[in-house]
C-alpha positions in Angstrom: -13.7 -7.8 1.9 -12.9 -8.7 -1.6 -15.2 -6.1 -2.9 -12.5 -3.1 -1.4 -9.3 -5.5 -1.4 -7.1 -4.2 -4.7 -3.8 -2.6 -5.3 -4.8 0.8 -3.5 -4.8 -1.5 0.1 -1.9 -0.8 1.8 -2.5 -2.8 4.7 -5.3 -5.2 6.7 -5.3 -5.5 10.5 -6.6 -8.2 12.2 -6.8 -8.9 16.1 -6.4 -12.7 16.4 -8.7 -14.3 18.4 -11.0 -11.3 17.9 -12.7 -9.3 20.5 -15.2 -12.4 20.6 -12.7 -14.7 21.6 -12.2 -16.5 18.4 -9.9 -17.3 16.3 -10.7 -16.9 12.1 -9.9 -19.8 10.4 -9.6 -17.6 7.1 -6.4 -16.3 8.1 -4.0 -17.1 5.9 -6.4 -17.0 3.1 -7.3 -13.2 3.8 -3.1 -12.9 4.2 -2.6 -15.0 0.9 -5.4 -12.4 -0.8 -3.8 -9.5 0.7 -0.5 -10.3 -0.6 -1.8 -10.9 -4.1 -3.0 -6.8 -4.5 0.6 -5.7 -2.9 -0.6 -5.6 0.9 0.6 -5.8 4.2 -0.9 -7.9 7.1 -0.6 -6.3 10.2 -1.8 -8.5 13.3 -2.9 -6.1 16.7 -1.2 -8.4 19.3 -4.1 -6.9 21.5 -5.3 -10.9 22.7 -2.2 -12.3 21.9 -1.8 -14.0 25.4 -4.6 -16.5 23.9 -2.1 -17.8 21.0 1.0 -17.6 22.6 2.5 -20.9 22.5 -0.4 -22.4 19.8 0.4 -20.2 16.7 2.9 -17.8 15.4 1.2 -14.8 13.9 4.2 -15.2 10.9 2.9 -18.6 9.8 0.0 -17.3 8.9 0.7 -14.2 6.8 1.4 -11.3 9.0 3.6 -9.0 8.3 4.1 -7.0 11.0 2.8 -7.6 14.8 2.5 -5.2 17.5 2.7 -6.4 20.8 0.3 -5.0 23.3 2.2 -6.2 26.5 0.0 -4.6 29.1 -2.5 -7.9 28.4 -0.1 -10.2 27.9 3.0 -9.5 30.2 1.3 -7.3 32.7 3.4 -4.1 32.0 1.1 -0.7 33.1 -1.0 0.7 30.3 -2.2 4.4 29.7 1.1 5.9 29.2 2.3 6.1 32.5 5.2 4.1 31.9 7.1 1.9 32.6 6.2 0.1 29.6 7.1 -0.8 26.2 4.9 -1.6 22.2 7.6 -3.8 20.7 7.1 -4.3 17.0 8.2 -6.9 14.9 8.3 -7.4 11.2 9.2 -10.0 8.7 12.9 -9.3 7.1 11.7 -7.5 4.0 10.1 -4.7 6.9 13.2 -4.6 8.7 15.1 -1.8 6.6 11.6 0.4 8.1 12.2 -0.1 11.8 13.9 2.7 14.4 16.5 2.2 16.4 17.4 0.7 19.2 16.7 -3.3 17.4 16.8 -6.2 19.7 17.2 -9.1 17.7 
């Protein structure tokens, strides 16, 4: 990682716990690190029904999250619709997001 980690990284993503289940303990040290070469953190909500209500992907350095709510929620997958990929940002992302925001 810090090999390939300098100012022309525009982003990292990170699904958090992985596809193993588990949850990296270097976080916020690979968010820290990321922010350091002008990166974003961008969190793939893909397992997020594991952290939900034990960590907020913001207090650990993410940037931006996408929530994949056919896991978590239960809402149909594959484009069929109905169905929704909320994204959410930290304020200084905000100015980037389309319309309609629910805040």
């Amino acid at each position: 990682f810090e090999e390939v980690l300098n100012e022309e990284v525009a982003a990292v993503m990170l699904t958090c716990p992985n596809t193993l289940g588990l949850f990296n303990p270097d976080i916020k040290k690979i968010a820290d690190r990321t922010h350091q070469v002008g990166g974003l953190m961008y969190y793939d909500g893909a397992n997020l029904n594991a952290i939900l209500g034990k960590c907020r992907p913001g207090d650990v350095g993410f940037d931006v999250v996408h929530l994949n709510l056919h896991k978590t929620f239960g809402t149909p997958h594959g484009g069929g619709g109905p169905g929704a990929g909320p994204v959410g940002v930290k304020d200084h992302l905000r100015e980037f997001l389309p319309i309609s925001l629910v805040v």
